[in-house]
LOZAZA-38195 format. One record per atom (N, C-alpha, C): residue number from 1; z, y, x. Coordinates in Angstrom, 2 decimals. Each point is the difference from the previous one (the first is absolute). Layout:
BEGIN
ROVO     n         z         y         x
ROVO   NUM         Z         Y         X
...
***
This chain:
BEGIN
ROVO     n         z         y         x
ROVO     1    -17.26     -3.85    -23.14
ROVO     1      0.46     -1.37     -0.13
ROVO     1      1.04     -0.11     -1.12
ROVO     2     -0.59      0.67     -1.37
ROVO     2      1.23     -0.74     -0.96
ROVO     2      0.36     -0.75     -0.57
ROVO     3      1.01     -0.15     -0.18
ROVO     3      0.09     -1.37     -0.56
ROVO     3      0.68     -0.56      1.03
ROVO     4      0.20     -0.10      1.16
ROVO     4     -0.07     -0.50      1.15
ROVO     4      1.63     -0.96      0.24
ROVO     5      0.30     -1.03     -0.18
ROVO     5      1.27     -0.81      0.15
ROVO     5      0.37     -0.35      1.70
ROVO     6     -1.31     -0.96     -0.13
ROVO     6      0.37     -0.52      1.52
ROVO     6     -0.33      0.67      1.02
ROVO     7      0.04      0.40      1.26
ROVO     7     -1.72      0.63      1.13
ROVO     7      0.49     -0.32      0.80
ROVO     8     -1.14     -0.48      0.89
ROVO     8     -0.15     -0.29      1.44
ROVO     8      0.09      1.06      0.91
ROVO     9      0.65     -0.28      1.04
ROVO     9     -0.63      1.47      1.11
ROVO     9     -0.46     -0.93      1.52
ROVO    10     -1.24      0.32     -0.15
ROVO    10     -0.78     -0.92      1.69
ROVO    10     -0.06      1.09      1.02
ROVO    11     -0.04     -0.04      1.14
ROVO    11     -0.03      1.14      0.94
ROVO    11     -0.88     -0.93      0.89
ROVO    12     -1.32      0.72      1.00
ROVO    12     -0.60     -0.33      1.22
ROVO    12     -0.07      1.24      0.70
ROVO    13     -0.37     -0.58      1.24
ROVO    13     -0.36      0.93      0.61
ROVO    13     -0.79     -0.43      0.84
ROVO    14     -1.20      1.22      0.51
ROVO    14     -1.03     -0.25      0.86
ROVO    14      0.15     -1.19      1.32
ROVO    15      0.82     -0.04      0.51
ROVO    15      0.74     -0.97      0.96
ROVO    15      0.68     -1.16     -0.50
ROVO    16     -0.28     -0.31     -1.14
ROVO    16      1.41     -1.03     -0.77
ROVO    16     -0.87     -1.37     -0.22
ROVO    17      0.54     -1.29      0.14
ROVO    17     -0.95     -0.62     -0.36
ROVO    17      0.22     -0.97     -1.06
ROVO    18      0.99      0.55     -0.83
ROVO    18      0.75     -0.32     -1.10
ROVO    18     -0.92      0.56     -1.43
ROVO    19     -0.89     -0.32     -0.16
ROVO    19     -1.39      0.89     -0.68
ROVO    19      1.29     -0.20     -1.88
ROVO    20     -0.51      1.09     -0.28
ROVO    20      0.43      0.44     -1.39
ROVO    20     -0.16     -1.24     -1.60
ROVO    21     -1.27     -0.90      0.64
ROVO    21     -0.39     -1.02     -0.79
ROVO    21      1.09     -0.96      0.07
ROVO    22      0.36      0.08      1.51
ROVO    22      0.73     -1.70      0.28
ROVO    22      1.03      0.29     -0.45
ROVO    23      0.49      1.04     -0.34
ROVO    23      1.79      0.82     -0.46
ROVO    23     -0.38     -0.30     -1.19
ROVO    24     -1.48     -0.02     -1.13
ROVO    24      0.36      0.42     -1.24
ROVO    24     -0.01     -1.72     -0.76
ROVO    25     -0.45     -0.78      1.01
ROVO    25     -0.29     -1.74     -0.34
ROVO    25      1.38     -0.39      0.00
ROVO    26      0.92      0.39      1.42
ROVO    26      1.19     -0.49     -0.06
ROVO    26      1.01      0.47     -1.49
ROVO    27     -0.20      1.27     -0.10
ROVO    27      1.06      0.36     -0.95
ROVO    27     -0.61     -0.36     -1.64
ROVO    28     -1.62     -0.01      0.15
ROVO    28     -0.10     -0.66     -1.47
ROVO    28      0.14     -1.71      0.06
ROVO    29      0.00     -0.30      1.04
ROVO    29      0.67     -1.75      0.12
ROVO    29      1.63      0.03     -0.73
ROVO    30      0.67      0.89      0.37
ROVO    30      1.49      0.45      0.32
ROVO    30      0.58     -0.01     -1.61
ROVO    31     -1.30      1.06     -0.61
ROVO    31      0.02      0.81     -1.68
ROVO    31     -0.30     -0.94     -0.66
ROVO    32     -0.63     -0.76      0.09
ROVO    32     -0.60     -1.06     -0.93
ROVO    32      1.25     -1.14     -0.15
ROVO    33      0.30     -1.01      1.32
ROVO    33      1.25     -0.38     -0.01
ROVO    33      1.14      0.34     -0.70
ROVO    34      0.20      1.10     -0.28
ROVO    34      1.45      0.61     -0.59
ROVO    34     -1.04      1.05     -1.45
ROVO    35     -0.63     -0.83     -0.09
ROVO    35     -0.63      0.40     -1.54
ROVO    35      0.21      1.52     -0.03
ROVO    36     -0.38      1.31      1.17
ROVO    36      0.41      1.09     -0.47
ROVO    36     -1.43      0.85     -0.50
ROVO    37     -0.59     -0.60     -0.02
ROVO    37     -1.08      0.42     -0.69
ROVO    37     -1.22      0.94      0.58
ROVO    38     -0.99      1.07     -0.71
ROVO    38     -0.75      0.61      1.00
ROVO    38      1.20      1.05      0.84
ROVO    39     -0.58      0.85      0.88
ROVO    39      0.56      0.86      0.45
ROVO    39     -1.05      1.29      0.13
ROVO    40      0.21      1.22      0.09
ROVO    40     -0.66      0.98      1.22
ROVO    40      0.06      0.42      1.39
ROVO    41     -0.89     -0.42      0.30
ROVO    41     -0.33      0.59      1.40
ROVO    41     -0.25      1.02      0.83
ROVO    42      1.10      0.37      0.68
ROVO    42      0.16      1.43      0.70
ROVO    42     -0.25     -0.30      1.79
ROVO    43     -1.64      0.32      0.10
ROVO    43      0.07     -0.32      1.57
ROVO    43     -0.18      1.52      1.00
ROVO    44      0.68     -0.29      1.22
ROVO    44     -0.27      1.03      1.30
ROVO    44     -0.77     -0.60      0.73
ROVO    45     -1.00      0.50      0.33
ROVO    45     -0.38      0.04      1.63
ROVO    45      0.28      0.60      0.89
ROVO    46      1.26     -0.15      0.35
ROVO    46      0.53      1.07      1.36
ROVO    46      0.66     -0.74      0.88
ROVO    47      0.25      0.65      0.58
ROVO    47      1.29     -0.80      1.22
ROVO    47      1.10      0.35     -0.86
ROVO    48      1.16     -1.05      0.45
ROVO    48      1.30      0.22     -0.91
ROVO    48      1.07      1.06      0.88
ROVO    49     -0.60      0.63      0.86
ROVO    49      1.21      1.13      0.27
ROVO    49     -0.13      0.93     -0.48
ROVO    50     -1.20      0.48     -1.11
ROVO    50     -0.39      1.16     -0.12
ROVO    50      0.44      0.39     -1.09
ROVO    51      0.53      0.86     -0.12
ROVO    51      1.15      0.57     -1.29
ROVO    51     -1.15      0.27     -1.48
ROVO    52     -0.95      0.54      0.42
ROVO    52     -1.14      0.25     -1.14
ROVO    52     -0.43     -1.05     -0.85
ROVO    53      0.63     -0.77     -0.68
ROVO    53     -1.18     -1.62     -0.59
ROVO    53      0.11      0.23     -1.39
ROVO    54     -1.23      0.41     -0.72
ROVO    54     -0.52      0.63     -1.12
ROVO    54      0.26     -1.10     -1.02
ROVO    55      0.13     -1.54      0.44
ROVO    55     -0.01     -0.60     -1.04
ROVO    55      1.39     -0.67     -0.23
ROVO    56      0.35      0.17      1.24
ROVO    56      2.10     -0.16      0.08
ROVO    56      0.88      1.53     -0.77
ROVO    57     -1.25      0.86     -0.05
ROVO    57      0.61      1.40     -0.67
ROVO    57     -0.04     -0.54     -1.72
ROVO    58     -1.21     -0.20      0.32
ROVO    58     -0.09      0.05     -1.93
ROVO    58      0.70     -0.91     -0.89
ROVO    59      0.48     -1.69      1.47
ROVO    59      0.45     -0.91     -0.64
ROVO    59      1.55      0.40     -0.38
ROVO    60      0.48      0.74      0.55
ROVO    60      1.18      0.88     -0.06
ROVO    60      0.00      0.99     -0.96
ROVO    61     -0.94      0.70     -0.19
ROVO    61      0.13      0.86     -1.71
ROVO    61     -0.35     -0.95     -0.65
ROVO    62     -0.29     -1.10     -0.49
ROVO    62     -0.56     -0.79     -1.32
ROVO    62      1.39     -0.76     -0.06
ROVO    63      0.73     -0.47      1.48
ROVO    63      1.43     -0.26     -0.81
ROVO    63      0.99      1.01      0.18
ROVO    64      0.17      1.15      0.01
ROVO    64      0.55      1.25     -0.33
ROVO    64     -0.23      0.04     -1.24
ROVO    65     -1.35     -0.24     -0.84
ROVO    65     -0.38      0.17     -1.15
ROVO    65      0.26     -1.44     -0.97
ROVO    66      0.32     -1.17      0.32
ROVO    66      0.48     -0.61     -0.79
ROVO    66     -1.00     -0.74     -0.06
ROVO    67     -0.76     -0.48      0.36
ROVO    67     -1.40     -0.65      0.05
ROVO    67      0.19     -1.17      0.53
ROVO    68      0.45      0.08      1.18
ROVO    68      0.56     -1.83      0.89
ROVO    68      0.98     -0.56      0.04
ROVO    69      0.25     -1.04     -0.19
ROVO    69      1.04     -0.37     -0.04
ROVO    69     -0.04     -1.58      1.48
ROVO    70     -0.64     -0.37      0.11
ROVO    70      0.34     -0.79      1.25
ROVO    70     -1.34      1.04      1.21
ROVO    71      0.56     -0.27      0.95
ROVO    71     -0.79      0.45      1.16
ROVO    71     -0.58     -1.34      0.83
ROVO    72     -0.81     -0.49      0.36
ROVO    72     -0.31     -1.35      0.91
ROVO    72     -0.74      0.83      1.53
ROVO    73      0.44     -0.80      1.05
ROVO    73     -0.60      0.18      0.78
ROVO    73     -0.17     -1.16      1.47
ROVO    74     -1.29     -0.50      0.46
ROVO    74      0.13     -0.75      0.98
ROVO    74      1.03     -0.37      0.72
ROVO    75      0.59      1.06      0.74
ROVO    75      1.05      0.01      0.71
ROVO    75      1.15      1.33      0.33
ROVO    76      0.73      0.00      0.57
ROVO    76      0.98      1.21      0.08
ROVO    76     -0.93      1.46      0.63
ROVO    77     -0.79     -0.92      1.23
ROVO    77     -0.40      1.08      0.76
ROVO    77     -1.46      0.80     -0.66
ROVO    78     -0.35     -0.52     -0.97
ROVO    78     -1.08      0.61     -0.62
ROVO    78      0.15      1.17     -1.03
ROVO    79      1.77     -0.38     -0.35
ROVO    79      0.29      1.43     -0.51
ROVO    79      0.92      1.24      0.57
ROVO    80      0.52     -0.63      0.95
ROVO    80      1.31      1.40      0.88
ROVO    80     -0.85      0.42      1.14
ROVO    81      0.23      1.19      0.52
ROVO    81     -0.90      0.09      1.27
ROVO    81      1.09     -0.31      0.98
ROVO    82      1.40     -0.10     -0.67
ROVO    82      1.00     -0.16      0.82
ROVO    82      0.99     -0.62     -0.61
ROVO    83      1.09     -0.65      0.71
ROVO    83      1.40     -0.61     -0.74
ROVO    83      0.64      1.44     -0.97
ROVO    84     -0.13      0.34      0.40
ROVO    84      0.56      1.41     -0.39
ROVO    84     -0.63      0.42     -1.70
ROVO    85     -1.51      0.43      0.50
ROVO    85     -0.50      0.05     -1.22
ROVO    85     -0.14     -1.16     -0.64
ROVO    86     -0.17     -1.18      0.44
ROVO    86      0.33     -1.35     -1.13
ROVO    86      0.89     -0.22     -0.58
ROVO    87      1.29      0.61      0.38
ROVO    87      1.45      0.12     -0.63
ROVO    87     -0.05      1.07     -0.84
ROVO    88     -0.38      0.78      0.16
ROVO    88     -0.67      1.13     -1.06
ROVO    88     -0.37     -0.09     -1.51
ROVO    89     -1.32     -0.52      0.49
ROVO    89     -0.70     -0.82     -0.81
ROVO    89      0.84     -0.85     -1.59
ROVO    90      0.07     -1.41      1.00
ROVO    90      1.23     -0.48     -0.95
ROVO    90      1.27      0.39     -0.66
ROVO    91      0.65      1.05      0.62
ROVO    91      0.98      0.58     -1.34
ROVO    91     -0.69      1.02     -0.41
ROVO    92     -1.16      0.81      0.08
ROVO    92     -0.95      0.36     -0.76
ROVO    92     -0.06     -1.24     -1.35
ROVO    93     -0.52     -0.93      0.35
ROVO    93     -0.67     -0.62     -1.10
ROVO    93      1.66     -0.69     -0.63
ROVO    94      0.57     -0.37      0.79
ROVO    94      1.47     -0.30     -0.88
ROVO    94      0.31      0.89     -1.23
ROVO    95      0.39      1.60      0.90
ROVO    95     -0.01      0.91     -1.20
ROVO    95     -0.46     -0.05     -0.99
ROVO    96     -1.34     -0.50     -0.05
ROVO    96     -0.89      0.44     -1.50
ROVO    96     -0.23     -1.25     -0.49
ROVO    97      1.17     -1.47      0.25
ROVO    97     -0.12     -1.05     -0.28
ROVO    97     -1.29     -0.38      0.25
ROVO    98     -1.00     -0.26      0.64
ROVO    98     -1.08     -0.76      0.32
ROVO    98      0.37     -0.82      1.27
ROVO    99     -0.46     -1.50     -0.54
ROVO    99     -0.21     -1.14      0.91
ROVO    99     -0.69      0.12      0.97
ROVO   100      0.11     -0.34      1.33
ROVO   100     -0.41     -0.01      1.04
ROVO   100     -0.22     -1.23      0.46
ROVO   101     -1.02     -0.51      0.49
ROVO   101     -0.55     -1.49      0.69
ROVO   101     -0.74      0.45      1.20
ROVO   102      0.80     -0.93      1.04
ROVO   102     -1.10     -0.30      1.19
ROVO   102     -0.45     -1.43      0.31
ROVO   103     -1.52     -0.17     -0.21
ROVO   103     -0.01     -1.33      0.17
ROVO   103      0.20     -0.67      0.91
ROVO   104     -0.45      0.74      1.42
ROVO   104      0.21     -0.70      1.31
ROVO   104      1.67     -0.40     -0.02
ROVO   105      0.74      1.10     -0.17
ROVO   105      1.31     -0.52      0.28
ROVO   105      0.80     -0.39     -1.10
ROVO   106     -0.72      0.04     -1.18
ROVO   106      0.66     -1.15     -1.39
ROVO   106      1.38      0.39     -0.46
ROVO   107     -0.38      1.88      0.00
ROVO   107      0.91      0.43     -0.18
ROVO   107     -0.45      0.87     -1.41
ROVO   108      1.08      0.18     -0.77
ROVO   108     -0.17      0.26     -2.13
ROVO   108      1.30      0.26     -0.16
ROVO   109     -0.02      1.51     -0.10
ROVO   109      1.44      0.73     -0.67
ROVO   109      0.00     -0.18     -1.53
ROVO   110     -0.82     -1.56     -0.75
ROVO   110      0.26      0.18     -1.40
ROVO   110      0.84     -1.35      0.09
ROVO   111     -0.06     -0.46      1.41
ROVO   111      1.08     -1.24     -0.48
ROVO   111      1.43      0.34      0.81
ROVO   112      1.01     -1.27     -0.47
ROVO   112      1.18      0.49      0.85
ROVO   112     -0.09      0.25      1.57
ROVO   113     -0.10     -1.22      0.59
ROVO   113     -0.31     -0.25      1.76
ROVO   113     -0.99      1.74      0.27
ROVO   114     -0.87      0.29     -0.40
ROVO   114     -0.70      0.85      0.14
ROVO   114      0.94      1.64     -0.20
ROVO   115      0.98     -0.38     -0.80
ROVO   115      0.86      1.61     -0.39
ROVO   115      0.96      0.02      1.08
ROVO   116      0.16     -1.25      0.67
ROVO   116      1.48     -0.23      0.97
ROVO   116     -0.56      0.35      1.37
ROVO   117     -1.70     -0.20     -0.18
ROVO   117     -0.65      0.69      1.56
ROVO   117     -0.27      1.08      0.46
ROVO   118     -0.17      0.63     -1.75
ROVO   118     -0.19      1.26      0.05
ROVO   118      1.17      1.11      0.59
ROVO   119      1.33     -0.56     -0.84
ROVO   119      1.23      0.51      0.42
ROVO   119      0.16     -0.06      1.09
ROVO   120     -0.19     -1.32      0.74
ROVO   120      0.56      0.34      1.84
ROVO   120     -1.43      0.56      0.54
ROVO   121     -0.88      0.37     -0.40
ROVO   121     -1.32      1.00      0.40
ROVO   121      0.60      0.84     -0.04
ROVO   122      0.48      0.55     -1.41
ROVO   122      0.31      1.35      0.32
ROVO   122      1.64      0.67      0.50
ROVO   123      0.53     -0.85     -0.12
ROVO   123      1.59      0.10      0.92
ROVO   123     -0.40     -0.08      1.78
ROVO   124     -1.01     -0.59      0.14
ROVO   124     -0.29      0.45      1.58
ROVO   124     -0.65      1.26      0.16
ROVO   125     -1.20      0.63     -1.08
ROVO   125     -0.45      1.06      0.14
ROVO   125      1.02      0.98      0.08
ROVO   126      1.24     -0.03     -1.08
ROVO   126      1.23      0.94     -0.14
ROVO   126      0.68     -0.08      1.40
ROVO   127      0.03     -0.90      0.54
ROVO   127      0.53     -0.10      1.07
ROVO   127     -0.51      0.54      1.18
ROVO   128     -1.39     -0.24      0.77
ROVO   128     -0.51      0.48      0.27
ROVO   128      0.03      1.57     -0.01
ROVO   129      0.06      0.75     -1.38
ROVO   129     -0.48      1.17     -0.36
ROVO   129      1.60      0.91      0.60
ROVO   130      1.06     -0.95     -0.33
ROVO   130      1.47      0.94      0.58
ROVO   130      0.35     -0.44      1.74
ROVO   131     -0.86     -1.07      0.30
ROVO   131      0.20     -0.19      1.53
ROVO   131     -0.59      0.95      0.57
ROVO   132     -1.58      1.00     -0.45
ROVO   132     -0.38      0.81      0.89
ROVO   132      0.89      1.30     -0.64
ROVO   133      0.05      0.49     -1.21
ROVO   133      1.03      1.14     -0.49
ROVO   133      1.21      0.25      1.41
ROVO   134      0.70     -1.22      0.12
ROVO   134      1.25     -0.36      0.66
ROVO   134     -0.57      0.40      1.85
ROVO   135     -0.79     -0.82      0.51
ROVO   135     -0.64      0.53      0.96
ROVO   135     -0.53      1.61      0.26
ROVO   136     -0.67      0.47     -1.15
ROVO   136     -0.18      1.66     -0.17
ROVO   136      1.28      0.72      0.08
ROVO   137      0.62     -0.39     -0.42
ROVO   137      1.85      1.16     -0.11
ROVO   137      0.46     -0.68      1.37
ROVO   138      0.04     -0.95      0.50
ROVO   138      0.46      0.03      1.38
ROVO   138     -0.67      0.67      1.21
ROVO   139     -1.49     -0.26     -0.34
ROVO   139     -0.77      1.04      1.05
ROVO   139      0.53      1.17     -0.14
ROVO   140      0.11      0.82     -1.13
ROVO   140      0.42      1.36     -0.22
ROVO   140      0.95      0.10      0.68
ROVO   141      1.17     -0.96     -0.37
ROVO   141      1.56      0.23      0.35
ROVO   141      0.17      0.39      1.33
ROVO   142     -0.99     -0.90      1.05
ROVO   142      0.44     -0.27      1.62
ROVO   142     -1.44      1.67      0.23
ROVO   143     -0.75      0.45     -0.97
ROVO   143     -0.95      1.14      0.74
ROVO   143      1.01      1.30     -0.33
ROVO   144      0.55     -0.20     -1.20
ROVO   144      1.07      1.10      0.00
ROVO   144      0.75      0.27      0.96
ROVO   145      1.08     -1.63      0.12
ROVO   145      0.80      0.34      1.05
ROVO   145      0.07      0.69      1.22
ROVO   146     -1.66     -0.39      0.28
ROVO   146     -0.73      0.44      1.51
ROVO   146     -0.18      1.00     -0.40
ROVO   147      0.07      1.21     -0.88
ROVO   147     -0.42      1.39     -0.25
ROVO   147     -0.91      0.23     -0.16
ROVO   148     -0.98     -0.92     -0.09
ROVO   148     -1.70      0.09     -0.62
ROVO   148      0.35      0.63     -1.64
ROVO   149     -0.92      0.80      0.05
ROVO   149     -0.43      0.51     -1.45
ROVO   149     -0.38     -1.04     -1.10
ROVO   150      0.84      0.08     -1.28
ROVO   150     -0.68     -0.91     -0.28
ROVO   150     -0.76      0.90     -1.35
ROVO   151     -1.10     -0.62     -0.36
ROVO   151     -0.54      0.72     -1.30
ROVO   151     -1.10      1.10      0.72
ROVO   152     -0.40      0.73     -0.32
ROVO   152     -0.60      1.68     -0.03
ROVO   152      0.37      0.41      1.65
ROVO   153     -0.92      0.62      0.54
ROVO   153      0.17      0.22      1.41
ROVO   153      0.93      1.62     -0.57
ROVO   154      1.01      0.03      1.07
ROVO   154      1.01      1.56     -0.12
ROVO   154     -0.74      0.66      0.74
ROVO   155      0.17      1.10     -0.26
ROVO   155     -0.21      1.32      1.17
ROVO   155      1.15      0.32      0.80
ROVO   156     -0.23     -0.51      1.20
ROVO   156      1.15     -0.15      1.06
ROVO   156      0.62      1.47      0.46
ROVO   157      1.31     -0.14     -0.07
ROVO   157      0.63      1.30     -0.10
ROVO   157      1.35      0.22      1.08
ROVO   158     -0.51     -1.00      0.70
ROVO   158      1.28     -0.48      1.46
ROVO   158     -0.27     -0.24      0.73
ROVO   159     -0.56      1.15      0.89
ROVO   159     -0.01      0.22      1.12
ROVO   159      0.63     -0.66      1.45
ROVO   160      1.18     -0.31     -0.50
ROVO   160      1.06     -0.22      0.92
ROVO   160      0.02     -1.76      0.13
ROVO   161     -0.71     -0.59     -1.12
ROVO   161     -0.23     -1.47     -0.35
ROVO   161     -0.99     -0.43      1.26
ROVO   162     -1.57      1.05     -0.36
ROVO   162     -0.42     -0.17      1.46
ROVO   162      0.09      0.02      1.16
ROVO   163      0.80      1.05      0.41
ROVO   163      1.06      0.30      0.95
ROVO   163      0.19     -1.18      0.53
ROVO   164      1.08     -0.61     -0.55
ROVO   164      0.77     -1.40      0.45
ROVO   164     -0.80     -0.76      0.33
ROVO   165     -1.44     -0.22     -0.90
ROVO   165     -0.57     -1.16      0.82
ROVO   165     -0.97      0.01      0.87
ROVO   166     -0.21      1.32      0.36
ROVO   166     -0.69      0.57      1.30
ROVO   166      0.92     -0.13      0.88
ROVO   167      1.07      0.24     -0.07
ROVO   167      1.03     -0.06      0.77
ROVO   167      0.15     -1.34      1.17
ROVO   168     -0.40     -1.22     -1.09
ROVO   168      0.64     -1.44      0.10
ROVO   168     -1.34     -0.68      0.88
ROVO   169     -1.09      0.95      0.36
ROVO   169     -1.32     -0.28      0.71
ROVO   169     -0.99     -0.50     -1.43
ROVO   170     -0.09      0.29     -0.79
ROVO   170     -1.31     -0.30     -0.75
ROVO   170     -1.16      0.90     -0.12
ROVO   171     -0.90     -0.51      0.28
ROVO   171     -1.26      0.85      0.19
ROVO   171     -0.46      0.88     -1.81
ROVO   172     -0.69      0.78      0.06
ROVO   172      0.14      0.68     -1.08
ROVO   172     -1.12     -1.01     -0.74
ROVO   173     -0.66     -0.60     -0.05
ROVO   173     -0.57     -1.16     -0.77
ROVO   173      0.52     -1.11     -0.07
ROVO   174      1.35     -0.60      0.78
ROVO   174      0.80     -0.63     -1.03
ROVO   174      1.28      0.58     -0.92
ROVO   175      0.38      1.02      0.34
ROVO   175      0.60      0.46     -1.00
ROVO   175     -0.47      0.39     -1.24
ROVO   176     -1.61      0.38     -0.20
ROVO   176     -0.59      0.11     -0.84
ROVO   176     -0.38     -1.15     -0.84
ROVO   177      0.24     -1.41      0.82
ROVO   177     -0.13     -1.25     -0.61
ROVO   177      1.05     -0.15     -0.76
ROVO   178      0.99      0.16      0.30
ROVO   178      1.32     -0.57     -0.38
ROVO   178      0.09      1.00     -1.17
ROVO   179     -0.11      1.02     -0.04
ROVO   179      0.64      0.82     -1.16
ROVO   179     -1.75      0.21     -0.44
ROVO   180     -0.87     -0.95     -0.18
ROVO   180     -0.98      0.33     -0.53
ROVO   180     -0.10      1.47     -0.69
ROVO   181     -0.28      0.50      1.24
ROVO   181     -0.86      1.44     -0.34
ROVO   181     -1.36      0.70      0.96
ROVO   182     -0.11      0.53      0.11
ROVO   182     -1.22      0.16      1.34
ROVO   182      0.74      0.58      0.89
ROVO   183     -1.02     -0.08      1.39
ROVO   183      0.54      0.46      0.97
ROVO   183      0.38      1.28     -0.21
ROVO   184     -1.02      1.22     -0.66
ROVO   184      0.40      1.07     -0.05
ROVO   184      1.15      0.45     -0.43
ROVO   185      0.26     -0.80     -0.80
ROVO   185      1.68      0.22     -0.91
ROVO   185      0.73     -0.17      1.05
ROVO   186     -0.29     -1.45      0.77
ROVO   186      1.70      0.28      0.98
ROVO   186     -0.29      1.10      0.76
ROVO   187     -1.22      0.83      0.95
ROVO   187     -0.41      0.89      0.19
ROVO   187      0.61      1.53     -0.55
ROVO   188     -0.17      0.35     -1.42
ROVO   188      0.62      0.77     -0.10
ROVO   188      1.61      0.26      0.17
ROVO   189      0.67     -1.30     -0.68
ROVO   189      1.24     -0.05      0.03
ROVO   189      0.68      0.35      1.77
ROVO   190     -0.50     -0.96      0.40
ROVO   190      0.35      0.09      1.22
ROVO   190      0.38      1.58      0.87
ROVO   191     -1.28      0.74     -0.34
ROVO   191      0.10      1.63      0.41
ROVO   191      0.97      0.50     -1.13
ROVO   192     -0.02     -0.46     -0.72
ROVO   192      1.00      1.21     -1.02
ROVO   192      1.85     -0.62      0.39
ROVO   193     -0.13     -0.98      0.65
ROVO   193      1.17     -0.96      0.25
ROVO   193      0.55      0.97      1.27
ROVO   194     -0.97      0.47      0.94
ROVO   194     -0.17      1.06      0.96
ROVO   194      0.36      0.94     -0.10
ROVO   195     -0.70      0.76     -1.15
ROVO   195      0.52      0.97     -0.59
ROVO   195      1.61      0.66     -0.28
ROVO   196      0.46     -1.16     -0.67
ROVO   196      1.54     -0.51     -0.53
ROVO   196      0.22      0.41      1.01
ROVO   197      0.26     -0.99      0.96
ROVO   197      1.24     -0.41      1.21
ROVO   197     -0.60      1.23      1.52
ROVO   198     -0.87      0.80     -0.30
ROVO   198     -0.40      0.80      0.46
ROVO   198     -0.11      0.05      1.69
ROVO   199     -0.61     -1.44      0.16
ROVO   199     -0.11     -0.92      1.39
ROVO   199     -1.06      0.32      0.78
***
């Protein structure tokens, strides 16, 4: 596709009843209106969760390569398989300065209103992205505290750890829960804990 300025990207899928034609009428209704002229057409037939889409790949090396410069597409959900990867996406195409249009939601990062949507798009994705970070270091914080391992399972070397919580009535498969290791581990420890205190 060289040469290539404008391109479309249509997505269906076997279940969809959003057929690839009726996406390509709306957005050349859309192109024609705003005089943007022909475009190329990059279509999938897949479902949109599926990470593999041969023609969302290539439309991505041709503007890696300098080839596109606006992207059009029906709607949001025909190009992200997720908020996530749709936020992606768009500072993808920010980066490499290419315009972005959705027609359903009459949204165009080549005009202002369209750059100011983009920004709180992606200030929620940023946001989003340090609310779960922030959530991850607190899980850690409170599994540490509790003496859970965190990272790489150890080779348990304290005997006397099991000890205590055999001690406190826990059956040797929940202590093996708690300090995620197998039963056999608290098993061994336990006899060598024996051993020690020579009981």
């Amino acid at each position: 596709m060289t040469g290539t300025k404008v391109a479309v990207y249509v997505r269906v899928s076997t279940v969809d009843k959003q057929s690839t034609e009726s996406q390509r009428l709306a957005i050349e209704s859309y192109s024609t209106a705003r005089g943007l002229g022909s475009a190329a057409t990059y279509e999938d037939k897949i479902s949109g969760m599926k990470r593999n889409r041969p023609a969302l790949d290539k439309l991505i090396e041709d503007c890696k390569s300098g080839q596109v410069k606006t992207v059009i597409v029906f709607s949001f959900s025909r190009m992200g398989r997720s908020l996530k990867h749709l936020i992606e996406l768009l500072e993808f195409f920010n980066a490499h300065k290419i315009a972005f249009i959705s027609v359903s939601e009459q949204f165009d990062t080549s005009t202002s209103s369209g750059r100011v949507m983009f920004a709180i798009i992606s200030a929620l994705g940023q946001w989003e992205r340090e609310q779960i970070s922030e959530r991850t270091k607190a899980g850690l914080a409170v599994a540490k505290a509790a003496g859970k391992q965190i990272g790489a399972k150890k080779k348990y070397d304290n005997p006397e750890m099991f000890a205590e919580f055999r001690k406190k009535g826990l059956s040797i498969r929940t202590i093996a829960k708690v300090l995620k290791c197998s039963p056999a581990t608290v098993i061994k420890n336990l006899k060598q804990s024996v051993q020690l205190t020579g009981a």
